[in-house]
DSSP file (Angstrom, degrees, kcal/mol; ACC not computed):
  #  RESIDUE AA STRUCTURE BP1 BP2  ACC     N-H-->O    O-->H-N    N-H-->O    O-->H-N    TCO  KAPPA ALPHA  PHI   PSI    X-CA   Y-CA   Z-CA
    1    1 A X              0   0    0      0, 0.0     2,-0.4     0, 0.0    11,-0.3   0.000 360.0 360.0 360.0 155.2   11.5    0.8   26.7
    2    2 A X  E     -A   11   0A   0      9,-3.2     9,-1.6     7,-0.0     2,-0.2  -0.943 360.0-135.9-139.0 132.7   10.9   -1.5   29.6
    3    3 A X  E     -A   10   0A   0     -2,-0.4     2,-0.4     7,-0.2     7,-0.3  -0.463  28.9-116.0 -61.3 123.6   13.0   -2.0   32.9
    4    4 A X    >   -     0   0    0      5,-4.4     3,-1.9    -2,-0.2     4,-0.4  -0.266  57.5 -85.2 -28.2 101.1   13.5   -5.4   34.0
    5    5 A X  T 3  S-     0   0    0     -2,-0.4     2,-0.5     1,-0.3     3,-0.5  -0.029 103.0 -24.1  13.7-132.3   11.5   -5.2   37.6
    6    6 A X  T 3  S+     0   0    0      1,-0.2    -1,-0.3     2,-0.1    -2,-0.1  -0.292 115.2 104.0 -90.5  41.3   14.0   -3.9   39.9
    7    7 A X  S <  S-     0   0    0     -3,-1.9   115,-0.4    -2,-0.5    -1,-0.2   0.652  80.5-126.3-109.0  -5.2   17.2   -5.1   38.0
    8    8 A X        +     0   0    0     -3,-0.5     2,-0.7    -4,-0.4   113,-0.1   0.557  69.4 130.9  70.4  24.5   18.2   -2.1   36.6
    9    9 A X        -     0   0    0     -5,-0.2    -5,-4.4    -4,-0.1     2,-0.5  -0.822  40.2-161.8-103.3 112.3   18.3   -4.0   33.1
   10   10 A X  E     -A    3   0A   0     -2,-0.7     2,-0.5    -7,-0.3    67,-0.5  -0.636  10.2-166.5 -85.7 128.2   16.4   -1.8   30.3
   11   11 A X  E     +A    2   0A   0     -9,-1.6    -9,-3.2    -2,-0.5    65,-0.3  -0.964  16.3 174.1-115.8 121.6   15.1   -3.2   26.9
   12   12 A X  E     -B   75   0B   0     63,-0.7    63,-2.9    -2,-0.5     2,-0.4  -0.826  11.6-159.6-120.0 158.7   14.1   -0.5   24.3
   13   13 A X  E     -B   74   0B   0    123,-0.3     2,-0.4    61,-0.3    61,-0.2  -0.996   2.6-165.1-160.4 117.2   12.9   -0.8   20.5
   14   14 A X  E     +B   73   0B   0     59,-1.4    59,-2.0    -2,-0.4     2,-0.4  -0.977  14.6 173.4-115.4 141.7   12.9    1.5   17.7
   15   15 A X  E     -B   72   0B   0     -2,-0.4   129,-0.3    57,-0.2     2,-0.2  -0.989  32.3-165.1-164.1 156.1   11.0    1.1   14.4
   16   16 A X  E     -B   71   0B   0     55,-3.3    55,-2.7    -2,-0.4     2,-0.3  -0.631  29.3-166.5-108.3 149.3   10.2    2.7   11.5
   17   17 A X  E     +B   70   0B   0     -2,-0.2    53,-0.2    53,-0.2    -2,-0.1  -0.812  27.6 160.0-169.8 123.6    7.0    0.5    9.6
   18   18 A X        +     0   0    0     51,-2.2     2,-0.6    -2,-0.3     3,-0.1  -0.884  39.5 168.8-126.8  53.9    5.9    0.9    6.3
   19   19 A X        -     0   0    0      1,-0.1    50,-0.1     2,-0.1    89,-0.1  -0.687  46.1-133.4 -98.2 109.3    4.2   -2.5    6.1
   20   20 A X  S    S+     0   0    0     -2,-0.6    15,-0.4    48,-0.1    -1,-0.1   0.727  87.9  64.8  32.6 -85.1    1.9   -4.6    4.1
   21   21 A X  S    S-     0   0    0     -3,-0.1     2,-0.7     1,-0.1    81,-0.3  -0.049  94.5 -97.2 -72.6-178.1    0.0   -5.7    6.5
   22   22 A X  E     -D  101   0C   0     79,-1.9    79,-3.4    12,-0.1     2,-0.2  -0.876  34.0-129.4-103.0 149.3   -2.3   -3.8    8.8
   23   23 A X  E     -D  100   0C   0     -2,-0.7     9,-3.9    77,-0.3    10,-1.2  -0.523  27.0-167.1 -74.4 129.7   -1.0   -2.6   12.7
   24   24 A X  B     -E   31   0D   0     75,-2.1     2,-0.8     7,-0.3     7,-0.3  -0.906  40.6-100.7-125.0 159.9   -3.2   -3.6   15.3
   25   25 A X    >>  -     0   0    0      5,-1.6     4,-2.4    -2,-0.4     3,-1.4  -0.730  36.2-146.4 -77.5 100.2   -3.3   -2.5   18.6
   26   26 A X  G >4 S+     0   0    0     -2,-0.8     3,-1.9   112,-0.3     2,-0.3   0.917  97.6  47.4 -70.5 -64.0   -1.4   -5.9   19.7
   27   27 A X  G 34 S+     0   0    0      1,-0.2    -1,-0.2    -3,-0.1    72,-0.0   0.500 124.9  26.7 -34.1 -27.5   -3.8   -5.5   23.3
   28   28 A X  G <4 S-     0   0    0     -3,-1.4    -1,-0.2    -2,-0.3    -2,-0.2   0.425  94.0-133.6-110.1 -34.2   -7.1   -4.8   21.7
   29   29 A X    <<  +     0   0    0     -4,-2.4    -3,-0.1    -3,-1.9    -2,-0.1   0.344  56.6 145.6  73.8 -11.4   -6.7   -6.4   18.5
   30   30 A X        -     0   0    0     -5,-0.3    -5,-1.6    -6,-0.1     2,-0.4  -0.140  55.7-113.7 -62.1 170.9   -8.1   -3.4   16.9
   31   31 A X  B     +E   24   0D   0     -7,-0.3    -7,-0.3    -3,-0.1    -1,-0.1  -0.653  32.7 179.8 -85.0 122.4   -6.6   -2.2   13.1
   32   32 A X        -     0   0    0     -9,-3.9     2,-0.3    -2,-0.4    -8,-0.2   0.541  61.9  -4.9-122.5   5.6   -5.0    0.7   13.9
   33   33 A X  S    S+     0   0    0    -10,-1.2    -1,-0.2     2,-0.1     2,-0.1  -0.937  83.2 108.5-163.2 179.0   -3.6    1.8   10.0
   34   34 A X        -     0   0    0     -2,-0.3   -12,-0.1   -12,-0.1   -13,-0.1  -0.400  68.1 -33.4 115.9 173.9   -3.9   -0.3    6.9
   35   35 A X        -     0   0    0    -15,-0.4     9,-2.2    -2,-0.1     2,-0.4  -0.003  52.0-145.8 -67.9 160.0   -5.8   -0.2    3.8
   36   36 A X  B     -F   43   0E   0      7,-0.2     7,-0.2     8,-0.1     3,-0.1  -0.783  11.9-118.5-122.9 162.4   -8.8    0.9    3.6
   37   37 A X    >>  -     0   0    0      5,-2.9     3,-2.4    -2,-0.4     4,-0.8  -0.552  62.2 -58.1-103.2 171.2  -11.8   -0.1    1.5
   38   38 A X  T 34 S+     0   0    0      1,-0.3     3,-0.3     2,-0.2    -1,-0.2   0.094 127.6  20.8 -69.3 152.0  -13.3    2.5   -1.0
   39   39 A X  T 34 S-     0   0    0      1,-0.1    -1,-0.3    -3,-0.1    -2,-0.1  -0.273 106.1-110.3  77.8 -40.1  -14.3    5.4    0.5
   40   40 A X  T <4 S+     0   0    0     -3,-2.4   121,-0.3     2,-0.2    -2,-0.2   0.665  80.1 123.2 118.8  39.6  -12.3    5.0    3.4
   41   41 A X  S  < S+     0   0    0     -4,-0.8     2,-0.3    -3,-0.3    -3,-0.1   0.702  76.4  23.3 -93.1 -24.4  -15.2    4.3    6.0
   42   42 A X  S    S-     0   0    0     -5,-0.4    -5,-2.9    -4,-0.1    -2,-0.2  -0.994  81.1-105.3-157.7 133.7  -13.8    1.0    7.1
   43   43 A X  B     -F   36   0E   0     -2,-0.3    -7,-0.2    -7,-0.2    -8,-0.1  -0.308  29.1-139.9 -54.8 155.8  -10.3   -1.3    7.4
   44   44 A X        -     0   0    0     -9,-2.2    -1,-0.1    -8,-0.1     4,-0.1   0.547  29.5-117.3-110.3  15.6  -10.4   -3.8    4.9
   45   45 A X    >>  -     0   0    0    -10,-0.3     3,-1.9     3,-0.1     4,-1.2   0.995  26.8-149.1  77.7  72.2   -8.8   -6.7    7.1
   46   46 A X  H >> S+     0   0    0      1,-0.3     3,-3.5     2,-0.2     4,-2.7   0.926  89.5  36.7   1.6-111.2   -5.7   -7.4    5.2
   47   47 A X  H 34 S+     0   0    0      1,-0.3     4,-0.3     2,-0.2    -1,-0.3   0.287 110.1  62.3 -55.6  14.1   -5.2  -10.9    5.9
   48   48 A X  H <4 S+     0   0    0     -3,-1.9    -1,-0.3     2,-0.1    -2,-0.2   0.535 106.6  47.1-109.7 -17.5   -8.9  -11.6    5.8
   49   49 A X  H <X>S+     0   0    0     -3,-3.5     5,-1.7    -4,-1.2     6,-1.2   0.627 106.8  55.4 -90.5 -22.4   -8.9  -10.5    2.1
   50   50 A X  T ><5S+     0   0    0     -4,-2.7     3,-3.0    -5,-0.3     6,-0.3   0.974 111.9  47.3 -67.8 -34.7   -5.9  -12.5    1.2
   51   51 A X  T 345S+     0   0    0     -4,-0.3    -1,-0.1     1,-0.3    -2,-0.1   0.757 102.6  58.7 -73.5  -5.8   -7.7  -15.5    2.5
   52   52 A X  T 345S-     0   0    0     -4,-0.2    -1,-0.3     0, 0.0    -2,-0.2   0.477 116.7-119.8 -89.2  -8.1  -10.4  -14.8    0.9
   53   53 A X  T <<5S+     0   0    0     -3,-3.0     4,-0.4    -4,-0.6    -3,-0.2   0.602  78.9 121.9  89.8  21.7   -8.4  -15.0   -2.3
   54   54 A X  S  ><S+     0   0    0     -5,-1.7     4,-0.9     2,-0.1     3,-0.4   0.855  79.1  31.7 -54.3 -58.8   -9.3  -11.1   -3.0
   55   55 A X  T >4>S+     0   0    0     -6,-1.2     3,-2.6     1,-0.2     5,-0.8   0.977 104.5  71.3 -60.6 -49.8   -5.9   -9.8   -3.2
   56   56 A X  I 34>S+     0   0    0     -7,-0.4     5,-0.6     1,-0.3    -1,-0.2   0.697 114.1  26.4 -52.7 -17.1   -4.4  -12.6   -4.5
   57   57 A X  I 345S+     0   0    0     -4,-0.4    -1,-0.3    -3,-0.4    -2,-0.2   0.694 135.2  30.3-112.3 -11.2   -6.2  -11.9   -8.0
   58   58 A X  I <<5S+     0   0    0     -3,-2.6     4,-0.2    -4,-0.9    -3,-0.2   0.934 128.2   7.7-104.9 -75.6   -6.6   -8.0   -7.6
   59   59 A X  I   5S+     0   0    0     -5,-0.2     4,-0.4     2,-0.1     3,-0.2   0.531 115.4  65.8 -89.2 -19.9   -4.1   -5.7   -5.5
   60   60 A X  I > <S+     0   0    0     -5,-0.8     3,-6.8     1,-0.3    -4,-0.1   0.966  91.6  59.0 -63.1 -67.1   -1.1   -8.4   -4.6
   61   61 A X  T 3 <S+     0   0    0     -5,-0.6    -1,-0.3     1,-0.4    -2,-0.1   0.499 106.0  56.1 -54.7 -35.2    0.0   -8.9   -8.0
   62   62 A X  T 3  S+     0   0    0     -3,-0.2     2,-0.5    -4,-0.2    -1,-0.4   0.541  88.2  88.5 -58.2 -18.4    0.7   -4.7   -7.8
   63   63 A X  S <  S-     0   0    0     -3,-6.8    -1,-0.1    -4,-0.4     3,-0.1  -0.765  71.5-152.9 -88.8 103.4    2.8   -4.9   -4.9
   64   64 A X    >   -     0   0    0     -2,-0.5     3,-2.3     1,-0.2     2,-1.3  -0.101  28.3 -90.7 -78.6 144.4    6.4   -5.5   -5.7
   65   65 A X  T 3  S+     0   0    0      1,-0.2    42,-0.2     2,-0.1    -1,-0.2  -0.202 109.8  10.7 -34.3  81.8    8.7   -7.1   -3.6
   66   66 A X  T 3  S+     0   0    0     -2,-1.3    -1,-0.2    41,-0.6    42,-0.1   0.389  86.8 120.0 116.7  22.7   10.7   -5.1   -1.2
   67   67 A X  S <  S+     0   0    0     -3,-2.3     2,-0.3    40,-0.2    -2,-0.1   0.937  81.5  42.7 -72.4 -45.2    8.2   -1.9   -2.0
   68   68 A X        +     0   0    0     39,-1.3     2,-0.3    -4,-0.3    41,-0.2  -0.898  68.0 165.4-111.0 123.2    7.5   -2.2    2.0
   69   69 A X        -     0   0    0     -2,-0.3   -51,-2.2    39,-0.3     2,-0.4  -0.906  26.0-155.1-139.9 152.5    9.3   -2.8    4.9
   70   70 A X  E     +B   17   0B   0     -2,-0.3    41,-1.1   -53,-0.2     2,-0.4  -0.972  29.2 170.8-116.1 156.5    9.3   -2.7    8.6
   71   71 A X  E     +Bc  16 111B   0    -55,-2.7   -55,-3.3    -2,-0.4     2,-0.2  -0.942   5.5 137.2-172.2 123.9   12.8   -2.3   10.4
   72   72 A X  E     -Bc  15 112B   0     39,-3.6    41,-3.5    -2,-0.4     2,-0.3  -0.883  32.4-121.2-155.8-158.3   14.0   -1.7   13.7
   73   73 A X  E     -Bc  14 113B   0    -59,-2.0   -59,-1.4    -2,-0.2    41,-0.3  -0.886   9.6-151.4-150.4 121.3   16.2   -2.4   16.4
   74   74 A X  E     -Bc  13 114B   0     39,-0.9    41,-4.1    -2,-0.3     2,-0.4  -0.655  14.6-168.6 -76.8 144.5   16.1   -3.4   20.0
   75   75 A X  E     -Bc  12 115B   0    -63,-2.9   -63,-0.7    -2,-0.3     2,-0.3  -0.768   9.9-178.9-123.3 172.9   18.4   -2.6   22.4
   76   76 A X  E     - c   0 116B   0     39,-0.9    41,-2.1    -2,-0.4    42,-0.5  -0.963  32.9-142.1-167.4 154.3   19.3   -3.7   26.2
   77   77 A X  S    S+     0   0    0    -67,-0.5    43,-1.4    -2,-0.3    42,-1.1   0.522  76.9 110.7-108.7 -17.1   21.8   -2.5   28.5
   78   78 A X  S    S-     0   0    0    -68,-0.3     2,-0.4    40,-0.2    40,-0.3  -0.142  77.3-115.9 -49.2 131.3   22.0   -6.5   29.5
   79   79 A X        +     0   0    0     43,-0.4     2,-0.3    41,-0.2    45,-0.3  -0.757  45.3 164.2 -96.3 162.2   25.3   -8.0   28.3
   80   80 A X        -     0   0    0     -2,-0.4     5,-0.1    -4,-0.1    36,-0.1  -0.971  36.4-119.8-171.4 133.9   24.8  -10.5   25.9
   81   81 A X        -     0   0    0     -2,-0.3     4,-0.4     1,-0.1    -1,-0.0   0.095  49.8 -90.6 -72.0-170.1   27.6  -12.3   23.2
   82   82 A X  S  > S+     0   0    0      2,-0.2     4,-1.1     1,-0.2    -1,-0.1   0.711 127.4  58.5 -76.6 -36.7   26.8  -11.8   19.2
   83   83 A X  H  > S+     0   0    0      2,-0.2     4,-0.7     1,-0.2    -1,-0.2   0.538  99.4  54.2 -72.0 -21.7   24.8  -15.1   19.4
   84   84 A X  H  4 S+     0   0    0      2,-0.1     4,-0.3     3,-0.1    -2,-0.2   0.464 108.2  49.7 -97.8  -3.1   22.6  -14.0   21.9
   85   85 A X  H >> S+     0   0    0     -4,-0.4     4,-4.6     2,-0.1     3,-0.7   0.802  98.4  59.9 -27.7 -64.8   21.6  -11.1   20.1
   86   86 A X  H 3< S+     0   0    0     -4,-1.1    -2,-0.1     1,-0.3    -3,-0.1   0.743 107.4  48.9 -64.5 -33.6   20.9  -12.4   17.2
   87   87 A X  T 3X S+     0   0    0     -4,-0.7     4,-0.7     2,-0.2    -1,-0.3   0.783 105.2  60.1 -69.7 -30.5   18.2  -14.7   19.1
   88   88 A X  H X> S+     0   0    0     -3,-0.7     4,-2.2    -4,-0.3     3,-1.1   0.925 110.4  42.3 -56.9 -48.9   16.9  -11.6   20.8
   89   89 A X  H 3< S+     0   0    0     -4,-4.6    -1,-0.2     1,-0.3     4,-0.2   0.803 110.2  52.6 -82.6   5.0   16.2  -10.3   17.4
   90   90 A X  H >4 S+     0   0    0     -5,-0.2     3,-0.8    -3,-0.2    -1,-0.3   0.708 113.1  43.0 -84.3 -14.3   15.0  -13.2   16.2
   91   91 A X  H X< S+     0   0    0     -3,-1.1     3,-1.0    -4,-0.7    -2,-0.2   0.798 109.1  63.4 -99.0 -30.9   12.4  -13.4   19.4
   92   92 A X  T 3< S+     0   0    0     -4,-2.2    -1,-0.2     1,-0.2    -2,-0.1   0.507  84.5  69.4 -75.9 -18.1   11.6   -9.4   18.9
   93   93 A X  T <> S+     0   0    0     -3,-0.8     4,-2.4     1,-0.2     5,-0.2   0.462  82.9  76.1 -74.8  -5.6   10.1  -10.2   15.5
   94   94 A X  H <> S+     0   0    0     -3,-1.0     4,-0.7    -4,-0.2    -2,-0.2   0.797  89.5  58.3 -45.1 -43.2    7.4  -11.8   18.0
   95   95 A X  H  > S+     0   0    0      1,-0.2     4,-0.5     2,-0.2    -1,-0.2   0.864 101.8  55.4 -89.0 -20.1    6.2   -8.0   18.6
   96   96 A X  H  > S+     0   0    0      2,-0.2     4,-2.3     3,-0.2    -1,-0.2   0.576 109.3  41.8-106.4  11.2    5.6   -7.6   15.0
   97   97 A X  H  < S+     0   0    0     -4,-2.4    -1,-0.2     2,-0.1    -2,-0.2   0.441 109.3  58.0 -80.9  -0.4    3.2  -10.6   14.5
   98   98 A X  H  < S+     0   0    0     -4,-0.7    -2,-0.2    -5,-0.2    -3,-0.1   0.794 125.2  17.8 -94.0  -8.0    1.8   -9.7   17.4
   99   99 A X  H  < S+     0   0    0     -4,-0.5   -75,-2.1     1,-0.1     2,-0.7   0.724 116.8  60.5-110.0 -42.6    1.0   -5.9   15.7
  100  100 A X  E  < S-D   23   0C   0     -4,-2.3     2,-0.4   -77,-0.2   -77,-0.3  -0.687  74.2-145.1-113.6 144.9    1.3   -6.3   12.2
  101  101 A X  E    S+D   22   0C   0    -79,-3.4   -79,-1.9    -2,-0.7   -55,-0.2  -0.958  93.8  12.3-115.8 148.5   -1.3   -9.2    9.8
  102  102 A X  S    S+     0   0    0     -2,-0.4    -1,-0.2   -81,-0.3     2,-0.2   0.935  94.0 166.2 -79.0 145.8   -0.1  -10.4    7.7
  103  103 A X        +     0   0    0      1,-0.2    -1,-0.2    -3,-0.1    -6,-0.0  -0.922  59.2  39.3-134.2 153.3    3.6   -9.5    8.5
  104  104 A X  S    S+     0   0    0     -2,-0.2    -1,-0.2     1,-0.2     2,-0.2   0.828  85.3 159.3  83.1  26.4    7.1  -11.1    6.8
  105  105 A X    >   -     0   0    0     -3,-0.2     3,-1.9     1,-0.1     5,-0.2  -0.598  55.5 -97.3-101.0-169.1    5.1  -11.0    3.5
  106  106 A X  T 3  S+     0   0    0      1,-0.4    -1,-0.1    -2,-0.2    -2,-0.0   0.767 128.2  42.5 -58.4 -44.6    6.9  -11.1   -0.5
  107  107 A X  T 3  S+     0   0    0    -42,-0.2   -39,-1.3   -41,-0.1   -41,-0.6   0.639 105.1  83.3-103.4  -6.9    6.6   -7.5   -0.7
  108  108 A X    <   -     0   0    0     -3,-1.9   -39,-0.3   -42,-0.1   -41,-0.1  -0.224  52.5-170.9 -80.9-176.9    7.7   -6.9    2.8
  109  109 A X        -     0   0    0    -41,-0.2     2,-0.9   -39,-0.2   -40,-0.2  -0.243  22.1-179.5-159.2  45.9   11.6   -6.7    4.1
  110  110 A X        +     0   0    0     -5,-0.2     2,-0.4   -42,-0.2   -39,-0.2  -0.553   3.4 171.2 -63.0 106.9   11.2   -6.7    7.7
  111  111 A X  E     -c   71   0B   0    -41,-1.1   -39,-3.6    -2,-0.9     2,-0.6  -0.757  20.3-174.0-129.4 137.1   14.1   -6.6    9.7
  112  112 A X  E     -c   72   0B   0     -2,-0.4     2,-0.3   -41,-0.2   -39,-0.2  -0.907   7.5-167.8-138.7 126.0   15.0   -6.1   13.2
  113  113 A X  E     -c   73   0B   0    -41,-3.5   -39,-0.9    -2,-0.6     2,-0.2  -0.905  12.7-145.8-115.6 147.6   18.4   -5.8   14.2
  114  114 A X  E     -c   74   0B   0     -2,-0.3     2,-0.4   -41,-0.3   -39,-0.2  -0.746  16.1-176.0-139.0 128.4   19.5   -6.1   18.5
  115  115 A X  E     -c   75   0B   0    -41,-4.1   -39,-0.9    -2,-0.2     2,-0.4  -0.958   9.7-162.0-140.0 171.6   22.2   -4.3   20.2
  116  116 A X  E     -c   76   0B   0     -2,-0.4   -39,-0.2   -41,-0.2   -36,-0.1  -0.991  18.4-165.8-141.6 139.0   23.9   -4.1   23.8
  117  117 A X        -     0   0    0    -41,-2.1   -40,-0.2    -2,-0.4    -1,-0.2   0.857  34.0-138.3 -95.3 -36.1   26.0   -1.8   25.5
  118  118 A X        +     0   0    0    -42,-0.5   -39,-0.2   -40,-0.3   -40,-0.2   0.793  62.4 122.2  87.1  11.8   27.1   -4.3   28.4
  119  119 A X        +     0   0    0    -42,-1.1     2,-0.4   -41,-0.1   -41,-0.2   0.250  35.2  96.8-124.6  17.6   26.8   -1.9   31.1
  120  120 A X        -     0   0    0    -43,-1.4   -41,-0.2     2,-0.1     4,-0.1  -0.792  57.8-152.2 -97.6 154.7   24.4   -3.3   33.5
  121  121 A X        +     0   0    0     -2,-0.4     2,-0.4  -113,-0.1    -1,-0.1   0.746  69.9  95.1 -95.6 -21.4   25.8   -5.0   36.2
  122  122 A X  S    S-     0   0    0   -115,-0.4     2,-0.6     1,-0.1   -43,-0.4  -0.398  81.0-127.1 -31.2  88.8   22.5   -7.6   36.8
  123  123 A X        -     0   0    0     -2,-0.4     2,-0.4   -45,-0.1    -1,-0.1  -0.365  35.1-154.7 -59.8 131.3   23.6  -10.7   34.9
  124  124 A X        -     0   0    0     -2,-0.6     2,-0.1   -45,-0.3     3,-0.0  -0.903  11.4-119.8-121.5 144.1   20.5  -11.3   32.5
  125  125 A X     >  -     0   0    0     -2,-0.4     4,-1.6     1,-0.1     5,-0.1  -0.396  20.7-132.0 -83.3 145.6   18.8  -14.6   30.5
  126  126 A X  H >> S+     0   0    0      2,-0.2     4,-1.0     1,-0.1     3,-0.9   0.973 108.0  67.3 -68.9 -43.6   18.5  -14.4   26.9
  127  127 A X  H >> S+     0   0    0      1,-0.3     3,-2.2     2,-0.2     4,-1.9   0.866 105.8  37.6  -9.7 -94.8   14.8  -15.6   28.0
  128  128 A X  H 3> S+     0   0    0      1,-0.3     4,-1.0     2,-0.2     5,-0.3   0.693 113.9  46.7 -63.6 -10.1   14.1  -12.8   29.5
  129  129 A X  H << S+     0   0    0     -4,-1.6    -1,-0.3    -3,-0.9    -2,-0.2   0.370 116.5  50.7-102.6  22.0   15.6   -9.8   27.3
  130  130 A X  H <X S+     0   0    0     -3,-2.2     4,-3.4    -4,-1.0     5,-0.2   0.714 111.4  51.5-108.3 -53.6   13.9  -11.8   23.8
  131  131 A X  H  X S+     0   0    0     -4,-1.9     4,-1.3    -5,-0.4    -2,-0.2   0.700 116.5  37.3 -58.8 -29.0   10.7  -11.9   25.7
  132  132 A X  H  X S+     0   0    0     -4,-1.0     4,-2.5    -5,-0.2     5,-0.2   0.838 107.2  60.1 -47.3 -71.9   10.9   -8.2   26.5
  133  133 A X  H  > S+     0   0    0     -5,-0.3     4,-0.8     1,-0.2     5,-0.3   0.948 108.3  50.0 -67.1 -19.5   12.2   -7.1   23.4
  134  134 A X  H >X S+     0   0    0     -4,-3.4     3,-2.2     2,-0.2     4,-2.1   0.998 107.7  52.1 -41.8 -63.5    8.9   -8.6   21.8
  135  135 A X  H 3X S+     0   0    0     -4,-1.3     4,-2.7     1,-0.3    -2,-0.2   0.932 116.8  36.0 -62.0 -49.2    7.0   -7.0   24.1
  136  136 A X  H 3< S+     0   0    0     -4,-2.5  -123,-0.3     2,-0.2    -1,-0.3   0.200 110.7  60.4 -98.1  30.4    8.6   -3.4   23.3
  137  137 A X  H <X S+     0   0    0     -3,-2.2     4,-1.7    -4,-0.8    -2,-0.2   0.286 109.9  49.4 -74.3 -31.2    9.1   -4.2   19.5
  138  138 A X  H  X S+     0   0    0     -4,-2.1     4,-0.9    -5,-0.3  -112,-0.3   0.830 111.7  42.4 -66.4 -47.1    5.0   -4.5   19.9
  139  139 A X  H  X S+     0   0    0     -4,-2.7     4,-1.8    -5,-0.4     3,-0.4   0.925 109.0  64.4 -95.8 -20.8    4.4   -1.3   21.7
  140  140 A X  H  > S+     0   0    0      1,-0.2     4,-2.0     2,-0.2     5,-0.3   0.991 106.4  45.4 -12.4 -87.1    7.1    0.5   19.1
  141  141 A X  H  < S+     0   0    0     -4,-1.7     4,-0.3     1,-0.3    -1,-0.2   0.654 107.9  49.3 -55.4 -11.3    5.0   -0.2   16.5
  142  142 A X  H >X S+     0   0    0     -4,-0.9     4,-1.5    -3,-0.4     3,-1.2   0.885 118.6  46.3 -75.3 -43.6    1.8    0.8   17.9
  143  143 A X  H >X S+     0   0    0     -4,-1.8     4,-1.3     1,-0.3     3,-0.6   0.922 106.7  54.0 -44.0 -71.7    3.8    4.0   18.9
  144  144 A X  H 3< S+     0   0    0     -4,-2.0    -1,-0.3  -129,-0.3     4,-0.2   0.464 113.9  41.4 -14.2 -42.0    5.2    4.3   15.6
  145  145 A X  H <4 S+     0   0    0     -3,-1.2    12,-0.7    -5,-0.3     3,-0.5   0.942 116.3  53.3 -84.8 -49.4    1.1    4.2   13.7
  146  146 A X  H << S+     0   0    0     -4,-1.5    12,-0.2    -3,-0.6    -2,-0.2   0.726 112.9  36.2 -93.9 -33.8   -0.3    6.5   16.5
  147  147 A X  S  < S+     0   0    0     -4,-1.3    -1,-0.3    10,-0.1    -3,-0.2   0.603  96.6 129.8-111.4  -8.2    2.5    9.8   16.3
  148  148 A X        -     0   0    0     -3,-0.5    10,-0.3    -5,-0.3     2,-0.3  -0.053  48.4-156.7   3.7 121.3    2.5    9.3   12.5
  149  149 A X        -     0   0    0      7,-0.1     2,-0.1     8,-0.1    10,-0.1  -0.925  19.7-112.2-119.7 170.9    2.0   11.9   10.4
  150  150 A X        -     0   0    0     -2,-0.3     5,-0.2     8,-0.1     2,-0.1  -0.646  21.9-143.2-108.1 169.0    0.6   11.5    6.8
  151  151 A X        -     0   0    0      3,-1.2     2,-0.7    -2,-0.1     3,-0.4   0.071  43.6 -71.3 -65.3 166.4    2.3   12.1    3.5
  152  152 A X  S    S+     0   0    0      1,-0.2     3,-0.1    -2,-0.1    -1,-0.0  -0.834 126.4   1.2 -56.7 100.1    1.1   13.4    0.5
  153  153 A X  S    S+     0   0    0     -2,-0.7     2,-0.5     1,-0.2    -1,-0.2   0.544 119.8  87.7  91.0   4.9   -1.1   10.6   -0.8
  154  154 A X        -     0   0    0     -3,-0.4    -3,-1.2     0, 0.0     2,-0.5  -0.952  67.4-150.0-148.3 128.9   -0.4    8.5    2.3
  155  155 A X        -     0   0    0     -2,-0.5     4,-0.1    -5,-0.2    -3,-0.1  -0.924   5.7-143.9-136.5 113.7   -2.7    9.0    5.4
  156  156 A X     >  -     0   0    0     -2,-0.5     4,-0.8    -5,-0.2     3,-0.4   0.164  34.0-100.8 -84.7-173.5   -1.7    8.5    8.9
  157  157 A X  T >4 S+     0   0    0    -12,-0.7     2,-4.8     1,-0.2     3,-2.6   0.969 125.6  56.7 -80.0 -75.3   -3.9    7.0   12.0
  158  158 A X  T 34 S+     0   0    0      1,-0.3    -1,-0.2   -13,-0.3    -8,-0.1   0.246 107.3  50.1 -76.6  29.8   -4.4   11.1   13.2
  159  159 A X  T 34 S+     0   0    0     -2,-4.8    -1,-0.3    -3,-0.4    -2,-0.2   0.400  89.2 108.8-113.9 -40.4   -6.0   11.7    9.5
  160  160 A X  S << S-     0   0    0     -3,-2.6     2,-0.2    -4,-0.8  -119,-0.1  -0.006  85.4 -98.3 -39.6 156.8   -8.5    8.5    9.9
  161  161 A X    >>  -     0   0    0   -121,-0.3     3,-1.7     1,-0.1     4,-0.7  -0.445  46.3 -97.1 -80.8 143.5  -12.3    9.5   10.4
  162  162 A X  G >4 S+     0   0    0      1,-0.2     3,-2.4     2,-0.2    -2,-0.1   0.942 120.7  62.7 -27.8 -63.7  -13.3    9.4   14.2
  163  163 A X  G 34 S+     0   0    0      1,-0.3    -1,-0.2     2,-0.2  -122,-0.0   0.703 110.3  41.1 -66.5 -14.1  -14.8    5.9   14.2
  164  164 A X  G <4        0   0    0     -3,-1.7    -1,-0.3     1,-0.1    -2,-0.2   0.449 360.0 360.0-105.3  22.5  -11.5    4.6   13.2
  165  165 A X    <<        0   0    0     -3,-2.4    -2,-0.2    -4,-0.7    -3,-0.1   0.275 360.0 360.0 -81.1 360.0   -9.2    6.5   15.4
């Protein structure tokens, strides 16, 4: 979560992300998860092998529509109608193009849903709490790759070889 300066208005984001694409460290740019190329020495740059027309003819065509999702939810203590939510979550999917490439794709169903209690007393802009909840929908998901733990068959960032940690 992040406080408004001094305004006593909080914006916080949870998510869960399963995605397609790969998570980058939205600050860094670095890959922090995603597939990895054989052997497992190196990312393979997602969206630099769809553009390269790699997936499309190899791996896409295996990934079925709605296999992967990312989904969360922002919240703020700001009060805010039903309509001004709904632009906050539209503005909060901002934090996962800034973290996941390519994100929103066929096989994905990423969704981010916005809530408010109403209980700060600071009157607040939808401006600012959409711009916020980007910014801590972004560092959610970074969170989200980094305290991962892997699966059986599925291999978190704290499994990765040093040189991609």
């Amino acid at each position: 979560s992040i406080a408004v300066g001094n305004t006593g208005i909080v914006v916080g984001a949870i998510v869960a992300v399963n995605a397609v694409g790969d998570v980058f460290d939205a600050r860094t740019g670095k890959i922090l998860a995603g597939a990895l190329m054989p052997g497992g020495g190196q990312f393979r740059d997602t969206a630099a092998r769809i553009s390269a027309g790699e997936l499309l003819t190899k791996d896409l065509p295996r990934i079925k529509a709605g296999s992967n999702t990312t989904i969360g939810i922002t919240a703020t203590n700001a009060a805010m109608t039903k309509t001004q939510m709904a632009k906050v979550a539209q503005m909060a999917h901002d934090g996962l193009a800034r973290s996941i490439n390519p994100v929103h794709t066929a096989a994905d169903g990423d969704t981010i849903f916005a809530a408010s209690t109403g209980t700060a007393t600071t009157k607040a802009d939808i401006t600012t709490i959409g711009v916020v909840a980007a910014e801590v929908m972004a560092l959610a998901v970074h969170r989200a790759v980094l305290t991962a733990t892997s699966l059986p068959g599925y291999t978190a960032h704290c499994d990765l070889p040093p040189n991609l940690r």
